[in-house]
N, C-alpha and C positions, 0 to 999 in steps of 0.2 A: 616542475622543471621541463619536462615534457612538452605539456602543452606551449609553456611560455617559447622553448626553443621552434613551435612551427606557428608562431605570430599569435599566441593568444595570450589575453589579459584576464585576469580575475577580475570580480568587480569587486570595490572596497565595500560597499555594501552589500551585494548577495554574497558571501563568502559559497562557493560551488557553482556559479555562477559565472562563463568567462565569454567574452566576443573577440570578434575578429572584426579589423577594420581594414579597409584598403584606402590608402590613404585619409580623408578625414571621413570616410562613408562606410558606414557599419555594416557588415555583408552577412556575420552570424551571429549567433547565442548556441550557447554549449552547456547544459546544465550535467554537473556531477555530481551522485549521489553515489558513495562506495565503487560497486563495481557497475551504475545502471546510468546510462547517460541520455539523455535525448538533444540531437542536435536541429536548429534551426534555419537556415540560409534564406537571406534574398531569394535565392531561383533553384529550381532542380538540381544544375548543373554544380553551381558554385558547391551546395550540399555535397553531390558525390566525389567533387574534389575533396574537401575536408575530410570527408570521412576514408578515402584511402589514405588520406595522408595520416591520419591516428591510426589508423587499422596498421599499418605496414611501423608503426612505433608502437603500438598497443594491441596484438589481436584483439578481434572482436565478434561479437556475431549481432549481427542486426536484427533488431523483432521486427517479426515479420505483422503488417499492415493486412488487414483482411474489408474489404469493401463492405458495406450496409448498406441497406436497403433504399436509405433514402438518399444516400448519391455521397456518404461520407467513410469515414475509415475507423476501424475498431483493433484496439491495439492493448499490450497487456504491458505495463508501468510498475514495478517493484510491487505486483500484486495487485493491482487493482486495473481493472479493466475500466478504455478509458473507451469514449466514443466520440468523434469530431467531425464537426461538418464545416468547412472553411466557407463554402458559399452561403449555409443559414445560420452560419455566425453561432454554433452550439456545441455545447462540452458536457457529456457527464461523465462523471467518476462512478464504479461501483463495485462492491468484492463480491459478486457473487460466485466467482471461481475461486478465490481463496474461502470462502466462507463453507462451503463443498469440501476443499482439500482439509480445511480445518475441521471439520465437524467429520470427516475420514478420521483425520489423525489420532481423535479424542473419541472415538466409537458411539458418534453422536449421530449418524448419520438416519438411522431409521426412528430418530427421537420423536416425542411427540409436542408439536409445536406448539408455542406460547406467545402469549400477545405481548406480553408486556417484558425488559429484560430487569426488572425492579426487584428487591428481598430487600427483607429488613438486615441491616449491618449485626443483628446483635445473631440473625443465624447462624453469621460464619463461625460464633464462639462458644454454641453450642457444645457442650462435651459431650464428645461422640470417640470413637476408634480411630486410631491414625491408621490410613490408609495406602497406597502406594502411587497413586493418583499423579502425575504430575504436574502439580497446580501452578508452579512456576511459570513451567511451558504454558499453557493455557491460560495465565495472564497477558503473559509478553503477545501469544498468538490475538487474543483479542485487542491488544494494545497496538498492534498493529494495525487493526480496521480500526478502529478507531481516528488512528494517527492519518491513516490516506483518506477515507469518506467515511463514516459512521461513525458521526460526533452525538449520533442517539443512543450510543452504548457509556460516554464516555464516563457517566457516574457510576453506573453498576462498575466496570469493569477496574475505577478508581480506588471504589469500595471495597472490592475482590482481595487488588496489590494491598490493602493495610493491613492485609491478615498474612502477608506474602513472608515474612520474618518466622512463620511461626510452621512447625511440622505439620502435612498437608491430615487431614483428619477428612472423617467420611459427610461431615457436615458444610465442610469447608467446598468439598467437590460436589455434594449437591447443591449448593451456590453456583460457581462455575459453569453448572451442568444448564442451570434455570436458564442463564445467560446465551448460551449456545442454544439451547430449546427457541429464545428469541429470535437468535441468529438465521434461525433455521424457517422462520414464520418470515422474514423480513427480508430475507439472503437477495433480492433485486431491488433492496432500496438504493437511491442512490444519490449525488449533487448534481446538481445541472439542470 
């Protein structure tokens, strides 16, 4: 409602997806994701109009843009660090700063690294001790890299969730754990 009251349109096909046009000439894109947006404009200027004009109906705070090396900009996207270069025409994606926070959160961090994030499914069922583990979290958290760049995890980490119904057991977390060990070997792969 919002947005539509300071000239913007959803698009019928991106659903979170909106522009701005001035008369029949399209000035922006405005993509929303929960509470994380990234706006686009024609020019500079038109940019920092828009974006006072949501900031002053929606505070905000803007992530901040940090210059590379090779003449582009590296910026942090609902987790995944992104890096762009408008003049060599180049994007990658990569979680190595969530893959870090993640491997903090799950007391993975001084693990020892693994090449591969592969186990056989019939591990997780294993009868072992239920544990106190939080293997939920620790799906969802890898299902997240997965979901932004790290579509090399996405069977282990599938495999994981099928056991996600069931009380976490010590078998089930050294599954999990294999997985982050991968994490941990790989943490600056990335698309682009």
């Amino acid at each position: 409602k919002d947005l539509t009251s300071l000239g913007w349109t959803e698009s019928l096909m991106e659903p979170g997806v909106w522009r701005k046009f001035s008369g029949s000439t399209l000035v922006g894109f405005l993509t929303v994701y929960v509470d994380d947006c990234i706006l686009a404009c024609k020019d500079k200027q038109i940019a920092e109009v828009e974006l006072e004009k949501i900031n002053q109906t929606h505070p905000l705070t803007v992530i901040q843009c940090t210059p590379t090396d090779d003449g582009g900009i590296a910026f942090d996207m609902t987790g995944s660090d992104i890096k762009y270069n408008a003049a060599k025409r180049t994007m990658s994606i990569s979680m190595s700063n969530f893959i870090d926070k993640m491997l903090d959160r799950f007391d993975m961090k001084g693990c020892t690294p693994r090449a591969t994030p592969t186990f056989e499914e019939k591990n997780l069922y294993v009868e072992s001790k239920e544990c106190d583990f939080p293997f939920k979290s620790a799906v969802g958290a890898l299902q997240w890299a997965v979901t932004c760049a790290r579509p090399d995890l996405a069977h282990s980490v599938n495999t994981l969730a099928r056991a996600g119904g069931k009380k976490c057991t010590l078998a089930m977390q050294k599954q999990a754990r294999f997985v982050f060990r991968y994490c941990l070997k790989s943490r600056n792969y990335s698309i682009g």
